[in-house]
C-alpha positions as CSV (number, residue, x, y, z in Angstrom):
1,X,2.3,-11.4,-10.2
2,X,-1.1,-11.8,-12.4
3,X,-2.9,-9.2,-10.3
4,X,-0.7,-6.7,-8.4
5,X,-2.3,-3.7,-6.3
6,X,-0.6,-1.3,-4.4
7,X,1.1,2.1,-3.7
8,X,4.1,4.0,-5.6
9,X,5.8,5.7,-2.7
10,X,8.1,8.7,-3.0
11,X,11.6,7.4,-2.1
12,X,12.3,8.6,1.5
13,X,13.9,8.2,5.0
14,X,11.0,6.0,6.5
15,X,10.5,3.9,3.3
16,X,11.6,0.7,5.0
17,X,9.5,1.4,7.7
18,X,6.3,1.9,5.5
19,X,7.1,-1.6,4.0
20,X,7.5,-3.4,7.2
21,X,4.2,-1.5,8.1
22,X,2.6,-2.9,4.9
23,X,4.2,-6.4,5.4
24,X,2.7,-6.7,8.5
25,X,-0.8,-6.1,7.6
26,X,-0.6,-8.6,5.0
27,X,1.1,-11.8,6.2
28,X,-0.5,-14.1,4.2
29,X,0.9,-12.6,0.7
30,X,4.2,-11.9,-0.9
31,X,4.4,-8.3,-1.0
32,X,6.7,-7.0,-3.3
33,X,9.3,-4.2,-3.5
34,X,10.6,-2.5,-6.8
35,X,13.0,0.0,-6.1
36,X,13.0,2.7,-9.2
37,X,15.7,5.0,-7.6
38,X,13.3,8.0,-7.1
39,X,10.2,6.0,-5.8
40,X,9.6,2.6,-4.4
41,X,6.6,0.7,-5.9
42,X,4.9,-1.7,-3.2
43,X,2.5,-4.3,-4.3
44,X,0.5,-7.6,-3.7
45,X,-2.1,-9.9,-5.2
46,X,-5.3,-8.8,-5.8
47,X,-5.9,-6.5,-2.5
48,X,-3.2,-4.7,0.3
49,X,-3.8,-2.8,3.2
50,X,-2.4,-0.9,5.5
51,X,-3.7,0.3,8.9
52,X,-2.6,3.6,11.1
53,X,-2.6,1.3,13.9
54,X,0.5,-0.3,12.1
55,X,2.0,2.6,10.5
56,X,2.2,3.6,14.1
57,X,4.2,1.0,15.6
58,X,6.4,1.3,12.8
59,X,6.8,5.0,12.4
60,X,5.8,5.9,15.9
61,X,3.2,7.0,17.5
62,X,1.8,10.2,16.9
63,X,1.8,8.7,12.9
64,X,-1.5,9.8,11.2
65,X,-3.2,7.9,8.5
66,X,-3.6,11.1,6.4
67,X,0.4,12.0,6.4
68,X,0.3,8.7,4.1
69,X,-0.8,10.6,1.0
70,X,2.2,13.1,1.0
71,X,4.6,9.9,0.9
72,X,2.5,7.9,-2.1
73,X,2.3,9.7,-5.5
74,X,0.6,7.3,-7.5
75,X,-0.7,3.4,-7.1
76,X,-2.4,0.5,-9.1
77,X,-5.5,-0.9,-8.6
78,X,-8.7,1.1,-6.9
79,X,-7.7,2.7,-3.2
80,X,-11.0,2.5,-0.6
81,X,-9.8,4.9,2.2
82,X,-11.5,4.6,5.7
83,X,-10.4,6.6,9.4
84,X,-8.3,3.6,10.1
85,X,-7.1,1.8,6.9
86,X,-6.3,2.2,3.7
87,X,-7.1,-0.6,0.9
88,X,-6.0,-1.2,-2.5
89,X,-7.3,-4.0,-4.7
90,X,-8.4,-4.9,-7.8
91,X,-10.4,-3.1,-10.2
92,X,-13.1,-5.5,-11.5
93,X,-16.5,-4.4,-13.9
94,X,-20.0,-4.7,-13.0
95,X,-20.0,-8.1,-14.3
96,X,-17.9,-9.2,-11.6
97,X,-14.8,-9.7,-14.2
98,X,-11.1,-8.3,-14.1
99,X,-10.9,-4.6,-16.0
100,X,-7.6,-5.7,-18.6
């Protein structure tokens, strides 16, 4: 993966379910999986979201957007957080280029 984005989750019960969660928002990439024993990196090409729409139907339904921050302790590429979504993707400079 030339440009991967995306969270580093604490390892947990309801991994699986974020992953399906994060799958399902993004169903026209490969999302990836790396499995470190204590945490769970997650990550696409060049931009992955989630919704709490999503996370709901996977986690059920009283699921809040916010609770996702106690799960993810770090993640690559630049996070844009909204009420209903939260987006990773890659970092680029003001020229429009890729920051190496």
């Amino acid at each position: 993966m030339k440009n991967p984005v995306g969270p580093v989750l604490r390892m947990g019960d309801r991994i699986d379910d974020v992953v399906a969660a994060i799958r399902a928002d993004n169903p026209d990439q490969d999302i990836e999986v790396i499995d470190r024993g204590s945490y769970v990196r997650v990550q696409g090409e060049e931009r992955v979201r989630v919704t709490e729409q999503t996370l709901r139907e996977h986690l059920g339904h009283d699921y809040e957007l916010r609770s996702f921050g106690t799960m993810m302790s770090s993640f690559v590429g630049r996070v844009v957080t909204s009420s209903d979504e939260i987006v990773w993707e890659k970092i680029r400079n003001g020229r429009g280029g890729t920051v190496r």
